[in-house]
FIFI-514789 format. One record per residue: residue in one letter; x, y, z of N, C-alpha, C, O in turn. Coordinates in steps of 0.05 Angstrom, whole numbers, padded with zeros to 5 digits, always signed. Example, Ala and Ser with C-alpha at 12.3 -4.5 7.8 and 13.67 -1.06 7.14 Angstrom:
2
A+00264-00114+00156+00246-00090+00156+00264-00066+00156+00285-00066+00169S+00257-00045+00142+00273-00021+00143+00258+00001+00157+00268+00023+00161
END
This chain:
248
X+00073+00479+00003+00057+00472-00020+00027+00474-00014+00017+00470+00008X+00017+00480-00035-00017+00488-00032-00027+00465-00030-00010+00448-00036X-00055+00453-00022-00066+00435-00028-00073+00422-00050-00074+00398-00054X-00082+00453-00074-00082+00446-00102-00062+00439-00108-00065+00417-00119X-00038+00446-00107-00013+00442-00120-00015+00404-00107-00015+00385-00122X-00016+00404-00091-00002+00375-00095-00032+00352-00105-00028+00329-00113X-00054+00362-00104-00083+00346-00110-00067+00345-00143-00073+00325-00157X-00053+00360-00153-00041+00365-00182-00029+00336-00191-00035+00318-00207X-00007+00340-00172+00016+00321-00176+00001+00296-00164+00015+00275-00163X-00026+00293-00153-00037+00259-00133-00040+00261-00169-00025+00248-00184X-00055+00272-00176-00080+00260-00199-00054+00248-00221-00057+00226-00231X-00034+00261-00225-00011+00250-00237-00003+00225-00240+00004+00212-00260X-00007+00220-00200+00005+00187-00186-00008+00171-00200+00001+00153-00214X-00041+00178-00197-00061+00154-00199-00063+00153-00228-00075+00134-00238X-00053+00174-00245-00057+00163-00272-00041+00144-00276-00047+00123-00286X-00002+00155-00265+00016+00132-00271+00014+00104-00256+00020+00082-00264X+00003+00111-00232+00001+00072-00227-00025+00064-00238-00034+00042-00231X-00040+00078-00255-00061+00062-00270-00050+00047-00294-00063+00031-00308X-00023+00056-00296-00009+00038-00322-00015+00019-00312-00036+00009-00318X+00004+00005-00288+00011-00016-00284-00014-00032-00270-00016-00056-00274X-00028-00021-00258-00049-00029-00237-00080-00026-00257-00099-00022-00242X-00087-00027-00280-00111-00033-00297-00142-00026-00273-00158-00006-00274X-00142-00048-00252-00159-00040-00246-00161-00029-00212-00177-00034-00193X-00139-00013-00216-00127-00004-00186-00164+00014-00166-00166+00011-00141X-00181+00026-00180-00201+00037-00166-00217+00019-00155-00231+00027-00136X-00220-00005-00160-00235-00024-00165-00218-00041-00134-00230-00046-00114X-00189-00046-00137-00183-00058-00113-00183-00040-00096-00190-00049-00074X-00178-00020-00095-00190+00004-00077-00216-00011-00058-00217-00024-00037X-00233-00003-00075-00264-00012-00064-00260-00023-00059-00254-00016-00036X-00254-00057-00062-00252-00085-00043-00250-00088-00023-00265-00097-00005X-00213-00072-00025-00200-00070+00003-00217-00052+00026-00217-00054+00051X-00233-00030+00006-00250-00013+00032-00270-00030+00042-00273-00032+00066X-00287-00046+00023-00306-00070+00036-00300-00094+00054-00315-00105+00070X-00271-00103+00045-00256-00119+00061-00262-00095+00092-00283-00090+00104X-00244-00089+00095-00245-00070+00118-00271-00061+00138-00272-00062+00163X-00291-00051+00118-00314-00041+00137-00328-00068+00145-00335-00069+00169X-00333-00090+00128-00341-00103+00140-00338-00122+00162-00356-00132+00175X-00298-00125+00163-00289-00135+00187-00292-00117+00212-00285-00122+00235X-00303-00096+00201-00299-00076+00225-00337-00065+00235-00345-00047+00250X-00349-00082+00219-00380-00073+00223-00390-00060+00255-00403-00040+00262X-00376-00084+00270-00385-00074+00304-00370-00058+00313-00381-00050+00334X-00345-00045+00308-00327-00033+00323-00332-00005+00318-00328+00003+00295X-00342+00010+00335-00349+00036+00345-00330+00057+00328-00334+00072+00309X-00309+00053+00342-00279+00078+00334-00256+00056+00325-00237+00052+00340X-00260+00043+00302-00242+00026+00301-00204+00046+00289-00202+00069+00283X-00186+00029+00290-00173+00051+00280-00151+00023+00256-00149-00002+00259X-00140+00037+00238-00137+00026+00226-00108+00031+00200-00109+00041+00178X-00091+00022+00211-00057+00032+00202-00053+00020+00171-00056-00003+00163X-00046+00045+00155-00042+00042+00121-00011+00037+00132-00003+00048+00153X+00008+00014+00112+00025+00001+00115+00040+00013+00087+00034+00005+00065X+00063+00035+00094+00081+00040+00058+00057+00050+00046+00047+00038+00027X+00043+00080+00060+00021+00084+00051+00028+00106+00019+00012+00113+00001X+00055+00112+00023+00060+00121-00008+00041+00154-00001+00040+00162+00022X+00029+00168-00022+00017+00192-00019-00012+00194-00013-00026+00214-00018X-00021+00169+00000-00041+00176+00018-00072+00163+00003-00096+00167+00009X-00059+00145-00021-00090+00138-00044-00110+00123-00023-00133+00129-00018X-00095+00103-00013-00112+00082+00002-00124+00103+00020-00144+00116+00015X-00107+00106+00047-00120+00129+00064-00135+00135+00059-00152+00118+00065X-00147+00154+00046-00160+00177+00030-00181+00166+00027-00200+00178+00035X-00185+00138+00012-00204+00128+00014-00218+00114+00030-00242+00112+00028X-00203+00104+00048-00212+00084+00058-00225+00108+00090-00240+00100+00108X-00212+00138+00087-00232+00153+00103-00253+00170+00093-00265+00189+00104X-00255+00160+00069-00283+00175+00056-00309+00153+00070-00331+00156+00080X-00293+00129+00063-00312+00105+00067-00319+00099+00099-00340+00088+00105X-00299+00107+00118-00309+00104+00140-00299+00129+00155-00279+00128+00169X-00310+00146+00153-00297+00176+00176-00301+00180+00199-00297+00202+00209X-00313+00152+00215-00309+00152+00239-00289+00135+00247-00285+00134+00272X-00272+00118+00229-00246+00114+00242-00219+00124+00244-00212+00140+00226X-00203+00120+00259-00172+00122+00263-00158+00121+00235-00159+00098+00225X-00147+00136+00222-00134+00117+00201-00096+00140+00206-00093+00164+00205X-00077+00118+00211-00056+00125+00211-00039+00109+00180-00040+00085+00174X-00027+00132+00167-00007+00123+00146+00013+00127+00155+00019+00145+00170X+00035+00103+00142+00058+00095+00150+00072+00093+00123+00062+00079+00105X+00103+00111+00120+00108+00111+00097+00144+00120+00112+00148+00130+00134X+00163+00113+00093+00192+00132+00098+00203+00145+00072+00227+00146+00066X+00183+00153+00057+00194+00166+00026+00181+00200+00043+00157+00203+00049X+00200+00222+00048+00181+00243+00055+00171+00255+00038+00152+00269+00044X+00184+00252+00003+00170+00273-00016+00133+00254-00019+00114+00268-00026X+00128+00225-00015+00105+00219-00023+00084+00229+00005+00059+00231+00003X+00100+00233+00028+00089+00241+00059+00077+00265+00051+00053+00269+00049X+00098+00284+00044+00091+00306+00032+00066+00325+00021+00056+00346+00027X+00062+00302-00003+00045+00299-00016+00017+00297-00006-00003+00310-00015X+00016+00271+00020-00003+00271+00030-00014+00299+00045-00036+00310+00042X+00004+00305+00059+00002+00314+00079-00006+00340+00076-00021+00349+00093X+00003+00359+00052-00003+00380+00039-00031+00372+00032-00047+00390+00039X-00044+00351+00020-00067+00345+00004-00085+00339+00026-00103+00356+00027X-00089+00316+00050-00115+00303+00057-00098+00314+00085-00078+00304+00095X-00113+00339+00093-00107+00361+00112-00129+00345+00144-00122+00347+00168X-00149+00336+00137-00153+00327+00163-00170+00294+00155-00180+00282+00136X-00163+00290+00185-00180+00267+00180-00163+00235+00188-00173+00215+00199X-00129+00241+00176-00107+00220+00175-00091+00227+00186-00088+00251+00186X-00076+00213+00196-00042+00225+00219-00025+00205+00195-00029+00182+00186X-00004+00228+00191+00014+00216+00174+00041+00213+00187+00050+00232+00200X+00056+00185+00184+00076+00183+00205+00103+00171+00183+00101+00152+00167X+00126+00188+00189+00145+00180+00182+00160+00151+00188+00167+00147+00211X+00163+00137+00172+00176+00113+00197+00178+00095+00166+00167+00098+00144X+00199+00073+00180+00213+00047+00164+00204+00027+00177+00209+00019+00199X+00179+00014+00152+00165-00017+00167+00189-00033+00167+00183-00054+00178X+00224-00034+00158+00243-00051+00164+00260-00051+00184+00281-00064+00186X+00247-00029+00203+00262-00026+00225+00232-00040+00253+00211-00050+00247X+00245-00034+00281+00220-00035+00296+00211-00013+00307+00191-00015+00322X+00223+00012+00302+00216+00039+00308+00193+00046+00301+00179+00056+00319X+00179+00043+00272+00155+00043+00276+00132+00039+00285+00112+00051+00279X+00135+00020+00304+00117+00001+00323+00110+00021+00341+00086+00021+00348X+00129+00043+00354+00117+00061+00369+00103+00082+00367+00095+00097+00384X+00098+00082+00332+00079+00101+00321+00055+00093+00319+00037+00108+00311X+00052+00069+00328+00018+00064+00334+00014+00056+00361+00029+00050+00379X-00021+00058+00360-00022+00058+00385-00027+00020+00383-00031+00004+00364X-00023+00018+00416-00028-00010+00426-00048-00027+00421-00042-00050+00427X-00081-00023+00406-00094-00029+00394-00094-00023+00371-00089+00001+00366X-00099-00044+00348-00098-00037+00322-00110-00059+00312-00102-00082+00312X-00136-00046+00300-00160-00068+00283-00156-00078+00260-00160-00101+00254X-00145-00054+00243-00138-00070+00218-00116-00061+00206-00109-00041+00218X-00100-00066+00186-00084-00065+00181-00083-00058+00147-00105-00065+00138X-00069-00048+00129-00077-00044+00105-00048-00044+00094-00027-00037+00105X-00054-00055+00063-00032-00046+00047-00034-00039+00018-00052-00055+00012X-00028-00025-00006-00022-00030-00027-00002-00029-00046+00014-00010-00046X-00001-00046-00059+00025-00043-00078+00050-00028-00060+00053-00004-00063X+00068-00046-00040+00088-00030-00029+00101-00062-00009+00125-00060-00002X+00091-00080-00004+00094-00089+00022+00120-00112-00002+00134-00128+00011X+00123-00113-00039+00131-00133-00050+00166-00117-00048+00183-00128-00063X+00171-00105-00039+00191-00084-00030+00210-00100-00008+00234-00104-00014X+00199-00109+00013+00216-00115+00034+00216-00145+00027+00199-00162+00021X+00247-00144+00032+00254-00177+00036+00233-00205+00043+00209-00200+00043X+00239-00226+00048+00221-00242+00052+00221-00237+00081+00198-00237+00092X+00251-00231+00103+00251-00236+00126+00243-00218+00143+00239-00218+00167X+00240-00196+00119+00234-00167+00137+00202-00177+00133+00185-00171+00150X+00196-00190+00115+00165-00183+00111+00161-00209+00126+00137-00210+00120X+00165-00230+00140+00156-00244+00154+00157-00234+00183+00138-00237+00198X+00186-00219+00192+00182-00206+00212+00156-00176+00221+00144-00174+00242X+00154-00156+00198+00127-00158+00191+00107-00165+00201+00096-00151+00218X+00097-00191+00193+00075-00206+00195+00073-00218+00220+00051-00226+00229X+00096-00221+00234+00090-00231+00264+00083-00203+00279+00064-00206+00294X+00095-00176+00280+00088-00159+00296+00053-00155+00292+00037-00152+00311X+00045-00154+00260+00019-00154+00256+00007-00177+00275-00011-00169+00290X+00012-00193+00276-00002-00209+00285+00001-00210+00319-00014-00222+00335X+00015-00198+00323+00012-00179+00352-00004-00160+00362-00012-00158+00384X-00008-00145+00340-00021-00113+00356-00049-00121+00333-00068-00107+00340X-00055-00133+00315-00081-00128+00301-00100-00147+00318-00092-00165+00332X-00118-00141+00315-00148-00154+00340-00162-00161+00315-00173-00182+00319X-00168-00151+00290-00182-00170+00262-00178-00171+00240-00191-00189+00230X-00164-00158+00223-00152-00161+00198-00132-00153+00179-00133-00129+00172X-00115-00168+00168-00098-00150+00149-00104-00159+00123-00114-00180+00116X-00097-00137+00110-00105-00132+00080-00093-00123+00067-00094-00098+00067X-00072-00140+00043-00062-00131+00019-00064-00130-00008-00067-00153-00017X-00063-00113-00026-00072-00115-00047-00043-00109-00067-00028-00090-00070X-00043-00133-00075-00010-00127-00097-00018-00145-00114-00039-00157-00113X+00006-00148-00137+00013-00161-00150+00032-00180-00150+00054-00178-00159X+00021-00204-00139+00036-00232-00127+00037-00247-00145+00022-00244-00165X+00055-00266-00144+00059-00292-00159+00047-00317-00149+00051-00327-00127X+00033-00325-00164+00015-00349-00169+00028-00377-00164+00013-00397-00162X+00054-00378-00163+00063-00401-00151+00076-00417-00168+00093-00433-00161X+00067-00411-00202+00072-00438-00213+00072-00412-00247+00057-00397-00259X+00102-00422-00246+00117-00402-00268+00099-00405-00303+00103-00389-00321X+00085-00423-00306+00073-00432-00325+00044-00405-00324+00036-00387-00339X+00036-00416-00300+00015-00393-00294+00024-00365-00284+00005-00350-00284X+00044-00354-00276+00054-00332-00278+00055-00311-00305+00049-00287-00308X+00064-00332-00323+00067-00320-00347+00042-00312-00368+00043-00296-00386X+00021-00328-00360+00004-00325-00367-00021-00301-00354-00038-00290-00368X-00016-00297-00326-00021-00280-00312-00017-00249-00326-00033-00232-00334X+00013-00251-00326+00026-00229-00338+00010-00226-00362-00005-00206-00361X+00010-00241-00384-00003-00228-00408-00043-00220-00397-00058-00204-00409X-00047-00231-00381-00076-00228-00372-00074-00196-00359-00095-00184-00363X-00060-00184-00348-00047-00157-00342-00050-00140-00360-00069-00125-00361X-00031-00141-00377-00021-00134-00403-00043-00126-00423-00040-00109-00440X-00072-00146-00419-00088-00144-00446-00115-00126-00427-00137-00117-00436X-00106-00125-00405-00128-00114-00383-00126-00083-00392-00145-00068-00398X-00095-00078-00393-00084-00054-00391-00102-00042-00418-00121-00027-00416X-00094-00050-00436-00101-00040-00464-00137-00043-00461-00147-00021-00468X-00148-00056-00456-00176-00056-00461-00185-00034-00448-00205-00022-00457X-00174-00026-00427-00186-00001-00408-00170+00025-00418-00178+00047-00411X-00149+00022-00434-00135+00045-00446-00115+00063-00425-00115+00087-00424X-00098+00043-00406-00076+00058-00395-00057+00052-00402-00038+00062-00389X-00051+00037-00421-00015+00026-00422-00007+00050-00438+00012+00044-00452X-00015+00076-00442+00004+00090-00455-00001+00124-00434+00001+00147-00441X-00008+00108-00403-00009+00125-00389+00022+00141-00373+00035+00124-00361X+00028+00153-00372+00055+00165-00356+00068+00151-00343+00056+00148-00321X+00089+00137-00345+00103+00123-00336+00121+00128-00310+00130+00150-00307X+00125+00106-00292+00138+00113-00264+00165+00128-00272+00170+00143-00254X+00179+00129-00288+00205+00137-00284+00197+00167-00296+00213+00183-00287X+00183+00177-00310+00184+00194-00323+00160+00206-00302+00156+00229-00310X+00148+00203-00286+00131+00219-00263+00154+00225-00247+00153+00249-00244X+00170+00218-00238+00198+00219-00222+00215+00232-00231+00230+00243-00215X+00219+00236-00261+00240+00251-00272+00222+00294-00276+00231+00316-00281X+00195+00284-00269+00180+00312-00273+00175+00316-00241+00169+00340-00237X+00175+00301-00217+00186+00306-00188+00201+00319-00186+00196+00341-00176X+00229+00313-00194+00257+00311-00189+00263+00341-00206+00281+00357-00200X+00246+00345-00226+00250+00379-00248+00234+00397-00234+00243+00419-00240X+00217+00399-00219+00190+00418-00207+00207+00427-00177+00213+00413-00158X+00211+00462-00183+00215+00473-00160+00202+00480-00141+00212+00488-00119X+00176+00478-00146+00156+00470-00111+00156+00447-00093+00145+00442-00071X+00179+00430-00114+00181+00401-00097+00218+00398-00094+00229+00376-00092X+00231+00422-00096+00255+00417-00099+00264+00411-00066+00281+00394-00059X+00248+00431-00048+00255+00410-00019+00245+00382-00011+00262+00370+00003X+00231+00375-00014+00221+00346-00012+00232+00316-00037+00231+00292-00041X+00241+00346-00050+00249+00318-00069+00284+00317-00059+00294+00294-00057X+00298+00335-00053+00325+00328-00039+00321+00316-00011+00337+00300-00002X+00297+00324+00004+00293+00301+00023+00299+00272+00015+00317+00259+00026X+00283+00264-00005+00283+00234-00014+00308+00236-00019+00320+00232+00002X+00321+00241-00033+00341+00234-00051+00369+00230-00021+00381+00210-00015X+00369+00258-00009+00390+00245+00025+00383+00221+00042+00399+00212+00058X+00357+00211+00038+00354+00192+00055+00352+00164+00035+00354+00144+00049X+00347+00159+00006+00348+00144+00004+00384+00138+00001+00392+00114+00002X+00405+00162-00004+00429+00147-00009+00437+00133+00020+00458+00120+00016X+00429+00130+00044+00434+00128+00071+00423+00098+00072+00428+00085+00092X+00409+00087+00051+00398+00065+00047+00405+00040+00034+00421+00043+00015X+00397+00008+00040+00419-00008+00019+00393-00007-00006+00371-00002+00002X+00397-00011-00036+00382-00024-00053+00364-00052-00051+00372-00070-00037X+00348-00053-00062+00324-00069-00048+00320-00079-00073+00328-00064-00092X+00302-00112-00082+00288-00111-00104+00261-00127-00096+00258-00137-00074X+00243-00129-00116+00222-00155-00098+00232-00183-00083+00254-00195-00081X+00208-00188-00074+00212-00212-00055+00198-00232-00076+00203-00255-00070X+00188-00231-00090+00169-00250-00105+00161-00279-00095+00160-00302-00104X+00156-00264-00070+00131-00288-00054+00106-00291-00073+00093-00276-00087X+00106-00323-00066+00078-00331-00078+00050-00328-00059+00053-00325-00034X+00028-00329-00070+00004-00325-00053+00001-00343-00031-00013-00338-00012X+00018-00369-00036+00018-00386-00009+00031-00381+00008+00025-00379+00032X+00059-00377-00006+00082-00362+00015+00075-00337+00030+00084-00334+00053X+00065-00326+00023+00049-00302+00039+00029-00307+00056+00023-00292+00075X+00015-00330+00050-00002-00340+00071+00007-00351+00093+00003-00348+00117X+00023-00371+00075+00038-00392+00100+00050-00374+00122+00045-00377+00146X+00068-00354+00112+00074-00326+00134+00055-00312+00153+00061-00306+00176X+00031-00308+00141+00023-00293+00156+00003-00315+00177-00005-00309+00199X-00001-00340+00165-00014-00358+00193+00009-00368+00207+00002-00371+00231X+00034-00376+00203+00058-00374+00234+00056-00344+00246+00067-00341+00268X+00045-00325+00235+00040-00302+00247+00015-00297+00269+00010-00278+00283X+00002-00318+00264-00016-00318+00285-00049-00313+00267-00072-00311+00276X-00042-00312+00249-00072-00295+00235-00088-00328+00226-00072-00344+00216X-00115-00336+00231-00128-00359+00226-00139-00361+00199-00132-00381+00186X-00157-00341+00186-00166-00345+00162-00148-00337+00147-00141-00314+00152X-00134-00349+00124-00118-00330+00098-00128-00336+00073-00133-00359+00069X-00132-00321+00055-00146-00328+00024-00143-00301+00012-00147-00281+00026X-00136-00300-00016-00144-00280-00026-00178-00276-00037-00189-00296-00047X-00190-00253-00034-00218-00255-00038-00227-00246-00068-00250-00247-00078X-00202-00235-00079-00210-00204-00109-00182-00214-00120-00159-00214-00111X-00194-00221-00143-00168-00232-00167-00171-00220-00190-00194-00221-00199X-00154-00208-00203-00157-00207-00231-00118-00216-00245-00099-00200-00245X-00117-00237-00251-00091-00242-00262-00072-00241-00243-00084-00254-00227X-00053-00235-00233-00041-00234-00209-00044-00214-00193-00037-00215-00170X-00058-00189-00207-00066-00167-00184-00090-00191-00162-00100-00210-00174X-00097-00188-00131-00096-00200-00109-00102-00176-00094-00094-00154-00099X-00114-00182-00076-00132-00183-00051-00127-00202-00029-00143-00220-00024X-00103-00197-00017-00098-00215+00008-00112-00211+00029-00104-00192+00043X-00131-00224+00038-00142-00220+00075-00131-00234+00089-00119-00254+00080X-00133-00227+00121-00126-00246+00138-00144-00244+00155-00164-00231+00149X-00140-00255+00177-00163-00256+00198-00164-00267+00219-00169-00291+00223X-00158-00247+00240-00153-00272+00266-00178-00267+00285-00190-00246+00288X-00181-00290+00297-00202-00294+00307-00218-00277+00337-00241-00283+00345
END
């Protein structure tokens, strides 16, 4: 696949998770300011995208700093693909399952920071606490997630949700391309007919998954038995979140 060809199908991604994600460019930036600034003194810092999907965060987060390391970590190969055809230097893209521990050998033994978006509400609670203790092994200063968490208290959940919902419409994406129907024009396109039977053999090899719907404490409380000292989210809009951590 050409590089154009798949910059085609990114611009696609970011329109359809702009449905759901209102002000997804915006936590972009955060998370890149989160990042540079934990990382102000560190020379060659390097810095592992977590379920990096087709490479959005990456991409940015090495425009913003191109003197670091940045490794993505993903096990979908048609979204690897994607990357990998598109942001040709700069990122090492690594096949691997954050629910196994095989991935652990795809980085190296230092690792500064840590990144995620919209991907980490995927794994179980136990996979994602297990997770959070290896992070809290190999990272030396920060992890950083940006999803859509639950608030703790179902009264304010719901209200969250409609705070989402009216976000969407004011900025004019809720009638943007929808996830199933970007997947059903994947799954039809013969420049992606090998990568898309990639996905499709490896996810039947797989069990079904649904969220974990951890709350923002529960995710904290996890990631400080994980060893990390500061936890807070810093960038809120309704339940979209900006998780940091921070070990000392």
């Amino acid at each position: 696949m050409t590089s154009q060809a798949a910059e085609a199908w990114l611009r696609r991604w970011d329109a359809q998770q702009e449905r759901y994600i209102a002000d997804r460019e915006e936590r972009f930036t955060v998370l890149c300011d989160v990042v540079e600034a934990a990382l102000a003194d560190v020379a060659e810092p390097v810095i592992v995208d977590l379920g990096c999907g087709p490479g959005s965060l990456a991409a940015r987060l090495h425009e913003r700093l191109p003197h670091a390391r940045i490794i993505g970590i993903d096990s979908d190969p048609l979204l690897l693909g994607l990357a990998r055809a598109h942001y040709r230097d700069g990122i090492t893209w690594v096949d691997a399952d954050l629910t196994t521990a095989g991935w652990q050998a795809e980085i190296p033994s230092v690792v500064h920071a840590a990144v995620s978006t919209t991907a980490l509400h995927w794994l179980t609670e136990a996979q994602l606490a297990d997770l959070y203790r290896t992070l809290g092994r190999v990272i030396t200063r920060v992890f950083v997630n940006g999803d859509h968490i639950r608030l703790g208290d179902d009264r304010l959940d719901e209200i969250a949700g409609v705070v989402r919902h009216r976000r969407a419409a004011r900025v004019g994406v809720e009638d943007n391309e929808e996830w199933g129907a970007w997947w059903d024009a994947v799954n039809d396109s013969p420049e992606l007919a090998t990568l898309a039977k990639a996905r499709t053999d490896r996810r039947a090899h797989k069990d079904s998954h649904a969220e974990n719907r951890l709350s923002i404490k529960e995710h904290s409380d996890l990631l400080r038995a994980a060893g990390f000292d500061s936890v807070a989210p810093l960038w809120q809009v309704g339940d979209d979140q900006v998780l940091v951590a921070l070990k000392s």
